[in-house]
Residue, then its C-alpha position, 0 to 999 in steps of 0.5 A: x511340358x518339355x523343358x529347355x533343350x529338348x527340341x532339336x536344334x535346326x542345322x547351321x548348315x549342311x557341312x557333314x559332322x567333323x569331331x577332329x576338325x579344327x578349332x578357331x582360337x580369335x585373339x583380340x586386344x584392342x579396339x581402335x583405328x591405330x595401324x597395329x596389328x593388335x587392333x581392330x577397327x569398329x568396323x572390323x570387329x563388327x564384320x568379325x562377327x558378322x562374317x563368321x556368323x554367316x559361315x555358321x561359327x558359333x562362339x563357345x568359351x575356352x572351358x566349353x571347348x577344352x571339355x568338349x561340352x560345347x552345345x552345337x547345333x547340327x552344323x555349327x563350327x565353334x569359334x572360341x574368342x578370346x580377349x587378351x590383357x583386360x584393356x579399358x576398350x573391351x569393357x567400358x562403362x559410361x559415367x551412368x554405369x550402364x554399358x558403352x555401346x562403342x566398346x567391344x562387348x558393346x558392340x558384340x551385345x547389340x550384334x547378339x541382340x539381332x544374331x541371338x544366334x551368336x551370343x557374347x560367350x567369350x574368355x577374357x584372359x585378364x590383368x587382375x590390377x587393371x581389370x579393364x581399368x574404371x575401378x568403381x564399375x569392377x564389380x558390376x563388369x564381372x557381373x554383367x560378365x557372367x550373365x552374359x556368358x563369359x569367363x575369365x581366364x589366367x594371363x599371370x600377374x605382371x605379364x612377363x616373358x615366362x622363358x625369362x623368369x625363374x621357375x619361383x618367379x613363374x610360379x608366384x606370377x601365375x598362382x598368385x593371378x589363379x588366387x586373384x581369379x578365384x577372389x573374384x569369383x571365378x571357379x578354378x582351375x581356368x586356362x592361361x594364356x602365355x604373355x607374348x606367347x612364351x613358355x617357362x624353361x620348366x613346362x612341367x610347371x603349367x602342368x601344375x604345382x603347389x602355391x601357398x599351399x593350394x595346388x595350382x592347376x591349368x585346363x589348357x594353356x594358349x599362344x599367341x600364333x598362329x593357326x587354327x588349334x585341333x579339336x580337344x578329341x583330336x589325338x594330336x591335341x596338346x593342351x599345354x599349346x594350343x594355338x591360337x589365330x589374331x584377329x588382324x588382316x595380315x598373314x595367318x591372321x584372321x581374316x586370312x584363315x576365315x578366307x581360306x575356310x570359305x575356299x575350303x581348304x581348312x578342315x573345321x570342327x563340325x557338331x554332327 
């Protein structure tokens, strides 16, 4: 018989095909009620993604959008969600080893459970000495991870201020991260995001360079502001910037994009 994919998938909404619209980059760091722009709250990381459920964004990873292999149904707006620095809060585990329900990919898990429709594919640009902390769960995190769907992703070694460092120093900082992505089992070359968004003196370097005798390459690398990003076949697309949007309630935030989407003035990404 017919195998997986090939039956049509029922259009997300009526929105007509759009391959240069653009593309939300959600950035989230921290779960919690603490008045911060880097955090959200339950409630709102819930809503998140609730509310773009509903408007028919689709969440694909940072390597399915910088390909252009995002597997859209007729309709569907991608949204890439991302997941800065490997915080404890993103992905915890409780004393039983099994996931903790009140952590972000808790949450996104039991929303996906009933929204099948919005399944936990995220990138988490990770710290690889922090690693969402909980050492002796490690290994069963990046399992659970990968089943899932998600990647990981380069966010350097140290998270300095790159426009600060030395090219040797920016090297070493994001090639040895390349090295430690690559032991833990995820396939290179990956994307990077920018510590505090800010890029090396010498941009030739996120176009690649030689590190302990590898070459270290870069699929895309992102900012921290503040916009929605252009669509990889965009003409105007520049894969060594591409901005992306937090997810707070302040100005350019992400609710603040969501509701100018609604009112039509944001021009998305559509799969025809």
């Amino acid at each position: 018989g017919p195998g997986p994919g090939s039956f049509a998938k029922a259009p997300v909404s009526s929105r007509p095909g759009n391959l240069n619209g653009r593309v939300f980059v959600a950035m989230y760091h921290h779960l919690g009620d603490r008045n911060d722009p880097m955090f959200r709250t339950v409630s709102e990381f819930t809503h998140d993604l609730d509310r773009m459920d509903k408007l028919g964004f689709r969440p694909v990873t940072v390597s399915a959008y910088l390909t252009g292999h995002m597997d859209l149904a007729p309709g569907a707006s991608p949204v890439v969600m991302t997941f800065d620095d490997a915080n404890a809060d993103q992905v915890r585990f409780l004393d039983d080893g099994s996931l903790d329900t009140t952590c972000m990919l808790g949450l996104w898990e039991a929303f996906a459970k009933t929204h099948p429709e919005f399944p936990v594919h995220a990138t988490f640009f990770v710290l690889p000495k922090s690693l969402f902390g909980q050492p002796k769960w490690r290994e069963k995190k990046l399992e659970l991870l990968k089943n899932l769907g998600c990647e990981l992703a380069n966010h350097t070694i140290t998270h300095p201020i790159l426009r600060k460092q030395s090219d040797g120093r920016v090297k070493e900082e994001i090639g040895d991260a390349s090295e430690a992505l690559e032991k833990l089992g995820q396939p290179l070359p990956t994307s990077l995001a920018l510590p505090f968004g800010s890029s090396p003196h010498n941009k030739e370097l996120l176009h690649g360079f030689s590190w302990h005798g590898k070459h270290v390459e870069l699929t895309g690398v992102f900012l921290v502001g503040s916009n929605p990003a252009p669509s990889a076949s965009d003409p105007k697309f520049n894969r060594y910037a591409i901005p992306r949007i937090q997810a707070n309630e302040g100005e350019y935030g992400l609710t603040y994009w969501l509701d100018l989407f609604e009112k039509g003035k944001v021009k998305v990404y559509v799969q025809p």
